[in-house]
C-alpha positions in Angstrom: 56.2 -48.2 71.7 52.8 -49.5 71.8 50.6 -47.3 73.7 46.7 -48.0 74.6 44.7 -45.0 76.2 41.7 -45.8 78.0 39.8 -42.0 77.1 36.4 -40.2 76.2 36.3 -37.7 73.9 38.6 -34.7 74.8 40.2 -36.1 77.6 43.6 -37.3 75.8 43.7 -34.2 73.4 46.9 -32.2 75.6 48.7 -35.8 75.7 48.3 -36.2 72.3 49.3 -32.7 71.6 52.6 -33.3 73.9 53.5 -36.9 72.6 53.8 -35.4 69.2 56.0 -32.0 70.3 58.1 -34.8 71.4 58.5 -37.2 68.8 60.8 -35.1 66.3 61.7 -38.4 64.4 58.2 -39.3 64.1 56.8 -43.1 64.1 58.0 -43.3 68.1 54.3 -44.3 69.3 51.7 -46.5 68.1 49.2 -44.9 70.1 45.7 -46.2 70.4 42.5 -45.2 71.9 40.1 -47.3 73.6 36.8 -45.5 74.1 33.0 -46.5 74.6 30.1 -45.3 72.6 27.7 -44.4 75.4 27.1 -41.1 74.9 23.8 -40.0 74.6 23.3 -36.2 75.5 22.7 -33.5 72.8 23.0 -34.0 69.3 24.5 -37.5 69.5 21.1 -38.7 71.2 19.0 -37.3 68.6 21.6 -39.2 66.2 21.7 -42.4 68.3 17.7 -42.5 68.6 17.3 -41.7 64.3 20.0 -44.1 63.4 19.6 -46.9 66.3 23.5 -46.9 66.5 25.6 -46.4 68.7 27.2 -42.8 69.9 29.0 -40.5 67.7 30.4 -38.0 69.7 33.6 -39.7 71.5 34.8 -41.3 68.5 35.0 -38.0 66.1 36.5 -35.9 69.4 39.0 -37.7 69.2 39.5 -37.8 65.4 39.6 -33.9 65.7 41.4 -33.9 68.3 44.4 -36.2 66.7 43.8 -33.7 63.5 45.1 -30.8 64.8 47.3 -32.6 67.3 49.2 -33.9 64.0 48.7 -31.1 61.0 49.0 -28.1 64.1 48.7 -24.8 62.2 48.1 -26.1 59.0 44.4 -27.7 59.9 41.5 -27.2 56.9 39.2 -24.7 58.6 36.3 -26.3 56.5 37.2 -29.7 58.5 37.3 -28.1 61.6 34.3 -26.2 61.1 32.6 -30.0 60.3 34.1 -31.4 63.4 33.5 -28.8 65.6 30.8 -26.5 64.4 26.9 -26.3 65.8 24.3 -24.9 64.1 20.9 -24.4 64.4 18.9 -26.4 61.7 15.9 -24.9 59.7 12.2 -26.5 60.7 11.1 -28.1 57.9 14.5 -27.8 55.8 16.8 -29.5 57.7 18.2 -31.9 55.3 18.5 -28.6 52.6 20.4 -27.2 55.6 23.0 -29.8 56.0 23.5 -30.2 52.5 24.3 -26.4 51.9 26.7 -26.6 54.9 28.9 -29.4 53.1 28.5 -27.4 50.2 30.7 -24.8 51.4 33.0 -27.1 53.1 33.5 -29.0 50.0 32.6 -32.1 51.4 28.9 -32.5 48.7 30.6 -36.3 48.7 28.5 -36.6 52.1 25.3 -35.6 51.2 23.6 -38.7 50.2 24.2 -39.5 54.2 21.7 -36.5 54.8 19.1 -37.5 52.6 19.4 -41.1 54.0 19.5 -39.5 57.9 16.5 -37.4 57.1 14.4 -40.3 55.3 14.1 -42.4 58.6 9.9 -42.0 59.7 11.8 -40.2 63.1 13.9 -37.8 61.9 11.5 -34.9 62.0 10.4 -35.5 65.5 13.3 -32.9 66.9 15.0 -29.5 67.0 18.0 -29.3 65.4 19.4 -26.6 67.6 23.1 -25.9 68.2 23.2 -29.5 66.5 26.8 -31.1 64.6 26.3 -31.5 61.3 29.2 -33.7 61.5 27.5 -36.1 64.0 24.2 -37.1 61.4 27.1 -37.9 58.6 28.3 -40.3 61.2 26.2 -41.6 62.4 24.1 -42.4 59.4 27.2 -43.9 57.9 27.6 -46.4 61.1 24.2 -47.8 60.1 24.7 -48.2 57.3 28.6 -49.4 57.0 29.5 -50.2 60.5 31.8 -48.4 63.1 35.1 -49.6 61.5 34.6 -49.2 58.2 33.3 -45.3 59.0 36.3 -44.5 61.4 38.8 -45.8 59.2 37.6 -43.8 56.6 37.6 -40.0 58.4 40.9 -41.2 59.7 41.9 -41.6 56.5 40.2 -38.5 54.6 41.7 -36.7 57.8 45.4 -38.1 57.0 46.0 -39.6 60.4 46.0 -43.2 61.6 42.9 -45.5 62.5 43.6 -45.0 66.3 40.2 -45.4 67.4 38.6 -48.3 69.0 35.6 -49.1 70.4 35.8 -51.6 73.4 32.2 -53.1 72.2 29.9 -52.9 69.1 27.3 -53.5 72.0 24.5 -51.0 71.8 24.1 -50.0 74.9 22.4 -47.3 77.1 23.8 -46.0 80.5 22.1 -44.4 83.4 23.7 -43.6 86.9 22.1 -44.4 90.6 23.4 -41.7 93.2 24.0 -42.1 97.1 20.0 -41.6 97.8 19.1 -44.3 95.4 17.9 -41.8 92.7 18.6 -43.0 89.0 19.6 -40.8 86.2 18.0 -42.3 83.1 20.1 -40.4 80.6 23.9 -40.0 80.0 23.9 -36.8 78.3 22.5 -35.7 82.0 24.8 -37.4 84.3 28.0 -35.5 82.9 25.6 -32.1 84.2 24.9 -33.7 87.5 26.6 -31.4 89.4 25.5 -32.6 93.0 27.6 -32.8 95.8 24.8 -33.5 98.3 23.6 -36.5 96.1 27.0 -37.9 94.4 27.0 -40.5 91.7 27.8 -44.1 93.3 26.8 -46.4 90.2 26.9 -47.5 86.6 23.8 -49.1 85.1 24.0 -50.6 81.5 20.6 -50.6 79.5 22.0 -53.1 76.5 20.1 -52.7 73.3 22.4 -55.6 71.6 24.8 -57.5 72.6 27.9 -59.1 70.8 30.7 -59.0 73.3 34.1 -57.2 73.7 35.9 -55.6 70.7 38.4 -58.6 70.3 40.9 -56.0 69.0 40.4 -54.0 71.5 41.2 -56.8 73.8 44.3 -57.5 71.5 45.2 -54.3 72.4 45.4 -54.2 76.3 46.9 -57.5 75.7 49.6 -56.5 73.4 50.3 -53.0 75.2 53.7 -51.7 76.2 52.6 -48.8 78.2 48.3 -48.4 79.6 47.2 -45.0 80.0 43.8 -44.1 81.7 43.5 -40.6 81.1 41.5 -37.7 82.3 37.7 -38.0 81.5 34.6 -37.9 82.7 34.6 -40.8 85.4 31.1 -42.4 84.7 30.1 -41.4 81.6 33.8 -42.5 80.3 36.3 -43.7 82.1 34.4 -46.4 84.3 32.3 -47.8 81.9 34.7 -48.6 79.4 36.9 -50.5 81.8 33.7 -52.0 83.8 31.4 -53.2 81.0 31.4 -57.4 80.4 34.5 -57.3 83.0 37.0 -55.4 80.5 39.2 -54.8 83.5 40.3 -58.9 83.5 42.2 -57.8 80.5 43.7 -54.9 82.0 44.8 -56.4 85.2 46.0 -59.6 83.2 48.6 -56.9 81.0 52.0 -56.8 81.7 51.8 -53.2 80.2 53.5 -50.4 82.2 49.9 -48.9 83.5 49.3 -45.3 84.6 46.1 -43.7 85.5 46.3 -39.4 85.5 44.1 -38.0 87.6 41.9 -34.8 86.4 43.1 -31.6 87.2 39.0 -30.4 88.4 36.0 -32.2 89.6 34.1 -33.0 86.5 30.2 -32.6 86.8 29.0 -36.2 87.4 32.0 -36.6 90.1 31.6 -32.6 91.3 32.6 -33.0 95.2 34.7 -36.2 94.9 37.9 -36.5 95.4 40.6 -38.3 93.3 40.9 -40.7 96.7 37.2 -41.1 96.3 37.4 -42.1 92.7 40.2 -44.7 93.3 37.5 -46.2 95.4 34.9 -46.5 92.9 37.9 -47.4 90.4 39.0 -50.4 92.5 34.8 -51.4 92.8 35.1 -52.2 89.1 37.8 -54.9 89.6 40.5 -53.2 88.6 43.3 -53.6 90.2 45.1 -50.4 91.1 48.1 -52.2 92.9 49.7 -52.5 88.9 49.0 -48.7 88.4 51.0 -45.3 89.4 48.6 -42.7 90.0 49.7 -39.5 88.3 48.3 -36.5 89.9 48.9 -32.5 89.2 50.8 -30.6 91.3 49.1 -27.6 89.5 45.4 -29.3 90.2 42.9 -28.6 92.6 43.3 -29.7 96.2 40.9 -32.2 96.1 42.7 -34.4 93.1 45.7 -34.5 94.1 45.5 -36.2 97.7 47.3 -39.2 98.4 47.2 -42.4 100.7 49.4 -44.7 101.8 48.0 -48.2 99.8 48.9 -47.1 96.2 51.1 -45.6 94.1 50.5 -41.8 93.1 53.7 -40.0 92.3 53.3 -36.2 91.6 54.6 -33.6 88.9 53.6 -29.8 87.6 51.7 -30.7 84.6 50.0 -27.1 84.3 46.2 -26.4 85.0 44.9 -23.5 82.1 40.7 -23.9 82.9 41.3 -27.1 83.7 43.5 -28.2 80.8 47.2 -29.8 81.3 50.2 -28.4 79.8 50.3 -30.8 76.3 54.7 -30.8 76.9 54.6 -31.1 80.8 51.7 -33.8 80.5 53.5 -36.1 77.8 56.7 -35.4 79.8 54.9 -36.3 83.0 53.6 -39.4 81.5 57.3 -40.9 79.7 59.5 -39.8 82.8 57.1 -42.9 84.7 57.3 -45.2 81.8 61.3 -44.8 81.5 61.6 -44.8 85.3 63.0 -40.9 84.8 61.0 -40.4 87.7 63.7 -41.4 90.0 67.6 -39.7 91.1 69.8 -40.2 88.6 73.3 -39.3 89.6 75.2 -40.2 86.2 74.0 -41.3 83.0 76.1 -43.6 80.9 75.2 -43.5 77.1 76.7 -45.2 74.1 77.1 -43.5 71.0 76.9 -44.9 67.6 73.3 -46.0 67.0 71.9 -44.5 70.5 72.9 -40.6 70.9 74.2 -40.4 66.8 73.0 -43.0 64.3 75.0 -44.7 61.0 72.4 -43.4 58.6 72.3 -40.2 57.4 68.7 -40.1 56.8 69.1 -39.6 60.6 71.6 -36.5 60.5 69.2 -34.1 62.1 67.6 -36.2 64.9 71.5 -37.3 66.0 72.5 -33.6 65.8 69.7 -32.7 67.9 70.8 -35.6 70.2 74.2 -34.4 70.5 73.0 -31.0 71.5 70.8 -32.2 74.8 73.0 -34.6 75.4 75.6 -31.4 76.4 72.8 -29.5 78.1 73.0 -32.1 80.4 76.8 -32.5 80.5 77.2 -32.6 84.4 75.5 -35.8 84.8 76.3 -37.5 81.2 78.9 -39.5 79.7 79.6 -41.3 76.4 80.9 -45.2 76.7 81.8 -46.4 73.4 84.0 -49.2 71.5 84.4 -46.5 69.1 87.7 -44.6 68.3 87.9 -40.8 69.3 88.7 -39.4 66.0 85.2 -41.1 64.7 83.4 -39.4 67.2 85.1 -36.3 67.3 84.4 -35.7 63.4 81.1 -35.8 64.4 81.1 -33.3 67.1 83.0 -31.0 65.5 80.2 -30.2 62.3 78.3 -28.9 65.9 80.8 -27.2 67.8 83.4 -26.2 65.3 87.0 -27.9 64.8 88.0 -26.6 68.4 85.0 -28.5 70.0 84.2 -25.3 72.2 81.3 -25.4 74.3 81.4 -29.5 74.3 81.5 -30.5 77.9 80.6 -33.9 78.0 83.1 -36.7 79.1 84.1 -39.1 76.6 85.0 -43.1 76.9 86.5 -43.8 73.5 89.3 -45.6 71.6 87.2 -48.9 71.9 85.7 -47.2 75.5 89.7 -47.4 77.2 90.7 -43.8 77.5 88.7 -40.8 78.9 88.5 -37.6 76.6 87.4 -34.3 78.6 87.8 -31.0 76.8 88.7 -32.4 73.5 92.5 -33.9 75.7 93.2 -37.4 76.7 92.7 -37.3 80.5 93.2 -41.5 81.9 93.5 -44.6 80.5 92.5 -48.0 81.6 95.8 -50.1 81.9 94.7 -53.1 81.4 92.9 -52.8 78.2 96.8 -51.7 77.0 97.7 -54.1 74.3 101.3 -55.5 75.3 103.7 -54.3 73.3 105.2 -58.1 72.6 102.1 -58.9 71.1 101.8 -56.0 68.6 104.8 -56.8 66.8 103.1 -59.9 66.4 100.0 -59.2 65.4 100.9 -56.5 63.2 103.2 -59.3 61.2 100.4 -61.7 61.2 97.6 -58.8 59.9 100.7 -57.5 57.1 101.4 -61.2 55.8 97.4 -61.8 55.0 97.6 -58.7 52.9 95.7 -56.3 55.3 95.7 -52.7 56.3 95.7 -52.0 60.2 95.4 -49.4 61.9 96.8 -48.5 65.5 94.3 -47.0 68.1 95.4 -45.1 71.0 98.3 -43.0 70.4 101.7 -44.3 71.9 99.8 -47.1 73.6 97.7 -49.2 71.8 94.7 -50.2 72.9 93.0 -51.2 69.8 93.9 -52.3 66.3 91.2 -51.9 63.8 90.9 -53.3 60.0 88.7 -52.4 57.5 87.0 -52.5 55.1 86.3 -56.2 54.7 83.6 -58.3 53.8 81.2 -59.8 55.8 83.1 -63.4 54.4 86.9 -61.8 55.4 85.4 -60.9 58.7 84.2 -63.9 59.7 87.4 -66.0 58.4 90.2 -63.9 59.7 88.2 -63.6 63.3 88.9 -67.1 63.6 91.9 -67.1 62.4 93.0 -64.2 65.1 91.8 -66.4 67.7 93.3 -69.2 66.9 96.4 -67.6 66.8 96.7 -65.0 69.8 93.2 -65.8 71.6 94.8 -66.2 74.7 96.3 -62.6 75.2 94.0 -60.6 73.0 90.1 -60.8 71.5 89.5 -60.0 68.0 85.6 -59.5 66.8 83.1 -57.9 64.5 82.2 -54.4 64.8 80.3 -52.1 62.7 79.5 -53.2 59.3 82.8 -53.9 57.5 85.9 -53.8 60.7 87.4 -56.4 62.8 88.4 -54.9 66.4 91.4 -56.6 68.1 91.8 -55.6 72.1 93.0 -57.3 75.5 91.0 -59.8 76.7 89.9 -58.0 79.8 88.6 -55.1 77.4 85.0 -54.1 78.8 83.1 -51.4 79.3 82.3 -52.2 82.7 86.0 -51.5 83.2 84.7 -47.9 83.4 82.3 -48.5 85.5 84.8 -49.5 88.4 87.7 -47.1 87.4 84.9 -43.8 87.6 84.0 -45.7 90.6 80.4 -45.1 89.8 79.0 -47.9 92.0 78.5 -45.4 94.9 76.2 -43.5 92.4 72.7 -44.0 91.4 73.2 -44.8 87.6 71.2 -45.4 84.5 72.7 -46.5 81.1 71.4 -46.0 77.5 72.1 -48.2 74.8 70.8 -49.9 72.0 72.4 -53.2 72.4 72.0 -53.7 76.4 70.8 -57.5 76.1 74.3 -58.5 74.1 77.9 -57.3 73.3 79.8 -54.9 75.0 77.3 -53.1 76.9 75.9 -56.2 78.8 78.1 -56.5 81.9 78.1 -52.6 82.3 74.5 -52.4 81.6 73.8 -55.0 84.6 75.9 -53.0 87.1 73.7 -49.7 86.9 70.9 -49.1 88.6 68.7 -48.7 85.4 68.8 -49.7 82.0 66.7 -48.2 78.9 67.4 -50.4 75.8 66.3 -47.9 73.2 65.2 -48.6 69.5 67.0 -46.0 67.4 68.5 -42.4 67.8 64.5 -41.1 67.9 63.6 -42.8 70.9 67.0 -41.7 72.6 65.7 -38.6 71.5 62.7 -38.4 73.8 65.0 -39.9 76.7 67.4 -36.8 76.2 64.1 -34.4 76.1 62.7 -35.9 79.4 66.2 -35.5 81.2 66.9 -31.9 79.8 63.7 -30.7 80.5 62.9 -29.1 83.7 
């Protein structure tokens, strides 16, 4: 899943916390971060005005950030201190200072970058006070090697991917005009504005340079399966990067799945607006807001979570810790919309092999896993599968033992003609029953080619399987089959080495109508929704999520068992 997050520099860190608790199979998301490298407050102005580059500060947030998101526990406290550290920088020794500092942190690879930041005829007009050492290696480093060849390589030194983007290389300088006309010349202090009585209104963009729009960030947007603007500052982040040279065009032109969330507080330079009040300035911009759901907190203050009747904001309890989501509830939040798990669900229809357990036993744990949630939800779920009883019962039973106790999940098996429940054969679907005329027959014809059959179904067949064959056999005694009895029963390829002989009117939507769940509001998971066997029933529910592989089912199972 290709996800693109429109974000400053702390703003995605409890989504990117919660997308990861989720994805136990790992490799789920391609997540990317589109931010803008305004920022020009504190140390990253001193930096920007040294180096004349662009700001430091979003960019290796977020490389921190997506650090400990990923290594959790295990982080290098000398990196974090680098990241995250400030320190006050002796007068006259400043450069001795920071060299000392990545000394102890093992990072002496770096220091060159200080001699070079400290060289430049302005270096020595400031105070280094509570100043990030982290943010002069940067920065000097963007001069000197560009933005893309620097992030790639902390992302790389950091072991995580190159997931940030800037949505220009323009140099550019913001400022922000408020209700009475006042403009604030300097970013670093329209995040502190802090006035209600005189709110922010406007953008203003002081450009230095000028090359255009990241083209891969544009690539991005365009290639997206799912846009997320998250929390942020509103002008200093948010706005600007979807505002500046029109960005939005690409934004509004994405057939992405787009969500915007909604802080959980008033930041400074919004402090007295409401989240209708930024959905105003929002749709100024020229984005259009008709494409988006607007996620909002039920745990936020009053004031951002309002709603109106034009667009589309759809409310859950994400948590609110000092103004912090819950990283779980968040990400759960977030995938519930993009699945369209925000809706009833009355019954769930899943197939098995490949979707709740997969073929490969690299995947053992993630299927085991599967099978587990899967029967924590048991009251709304059941398994539809070509697949014969005794297959998937071997499975179960390594979980729940030989008796299957504590399983209570419905099964469609023994090629999806006979409901299992409790481990005992409960209905069957008559006219998936292979007449018994025609298996005399087609158990001569299988025994005179020299082949091994085998009878599925108990005392009434409803499915003959043969195996193992070749891909060749297969595909040579398929035609012969129906040739021979293709107008009473259907013989095709399953799996990787059986044929599958059943009735002609064999379906899986012939469950659909005997369960009579067209009265229900249904959603079916499967891997193969688009072809085969799980077309016709996939077209009669309500909602259909074709999933990748057993991880992705994975995080559909986490989102429906989660409360």
């Amino acid at each position: 899943m290709k996800i693109v997050v429109l974000s400053g520099g702390s703003g995605n860190d409890a989504m990117v916390k919660g997308l990861n608790s989720l994805n136990l199979g790992g490799g789920l998301f391609d997540l990317k971060v589109i931010v803008n490298a305004y920022d020009n407050g504190k140390s990253t102005g001193v930096c920007r005005a040294v180096t004349n580059t662009l700001g430091v500060s979003d960019i290796r947030k977020n490389h921190s950030r997506m650090y400990q998101a990923v290594y959790g526990e295990n982080v290098d406290e000398n990196i974090m201190e680098f990241y995250d550290g400030r320190f006050n920088l002796e007068k006259g020794r400043e450069v001795e200072t920071v060299k000392n500092y990545l000394s102890k942190w093992g990072m002496e690879e770096y220091s060159r970058y200080a001699d070079e930041f400290f060289a430049h005829s302005n270096a020595y007009d400031y105070d280094y006070k509570n100043f990030s050492v982290s943010n002069i290696i940067y920065s000097q480093m963007y001069e000197e090697h560009g933005y893309e060849y620097t992030n790639k390589h902390f992302c790389d030194k950091l072991g995580i991917d190159d997931f940030v983007v800037l949505n220009s290389f323009d140099n550019v300088f913001i400022k922000a005009q408020t209700e009475s006309g006042h403009i604030i010349e300097d970013e670093g202090e329209t995040v502190f504005w802090n006035n209600p009585s005189d709110k922010i209104v406007k953008t203003i963009y002081d450009v230095h340079s000028s090359v255009g729009l990241n083209p891969v960030a544009v690539n991005l947007i365009e290639n997206a399966d799912l846009i997320i603007i998250s929390t942020g500052t509103f002008y200093s982040s948010l706005q600007p990067t979807i505002e500046y040279l029109d960005f939005y065009k690409y934004i509004n032109a994405s057939n992405a799945k787009k969500i915007w969330v909604m802080n959980n507080e008033e930041d400074g330079d919004s402090f007295g607006v409401s989240d209708l009040d930024l959905v105003a300035a929002m749709e100024r911009t020229g984005l259009d807001l008709d494409s988006f759901v607007i996620l909002v907190n039920d745990d936020a203050k009053s004031t951002m979570k309002q709603a109106d009747g034009k667009h589309n904001f759809v409310s859950m309890p994400m948590g609110n810790v000092d103004g912090k989501h819950d990283a779980r509830k968040y990400a759960v939040a977030l995938l519930r919309i993009y699945y369209g798990l925000d809706k009833p669900i009355d019954k769930i229809l899943f197939d098995f092999d490949d979707t709740i357990y997969s073929r490969s036993s690299a995947e053992e744990d993630v299927s085991v896993e599967n099978v587990k949630l899967l029967n924590s939800i048991a009251d709304k779920s059941v398994i539809v599968s070509g697949n014969s009883y005794r297959s998937i019962r071997n499975k179960l039973s390594k979980i729940y033992g030989p008796e299957l106790e504590g399983w209570n999940v419905e099964v469609w098996a023994d090629a999806n003609s006979i409901l299992f429940r409790n481990d005992e054969q409960m209905q069957i679907i008559e006219k998936h029953v292979i007449r018994g005329d025609i298996e005399s027959q087609l158990t001569a014809f299988i025994g005179k080619h020299g082949l091994k059959t085998e009878a599925v179904g108990g005392e009434r067949t409803v499915n003959y399987k043969i195996k193992p064959l070749s891909q060749d056999q297969r595909e040579k005694f398929v035609r012969l089959l129906n040739k021979e009895f293709g107008r009473v029963v259907k013989a095709k390829m399953t799996g990787k080495t059986t044929v599958d002989i059943v009735s002609l009117d064999n379906d899986k939507e012939s469950v659909f109508d005997v369960c009579n769940f067209q009265s229900l509001n249904t959603l079916y998971v499967g891997d193969e929704v688009q072809h085969g066997n799980d077309v016709r029933i996939a077209n009669r529910c309500n909602a259909v999520i074709r999933v990748s592989s057993v991880n992705e089912t994975n995080i559909i199972l986490k989102l429906l068992s989660e409360k």
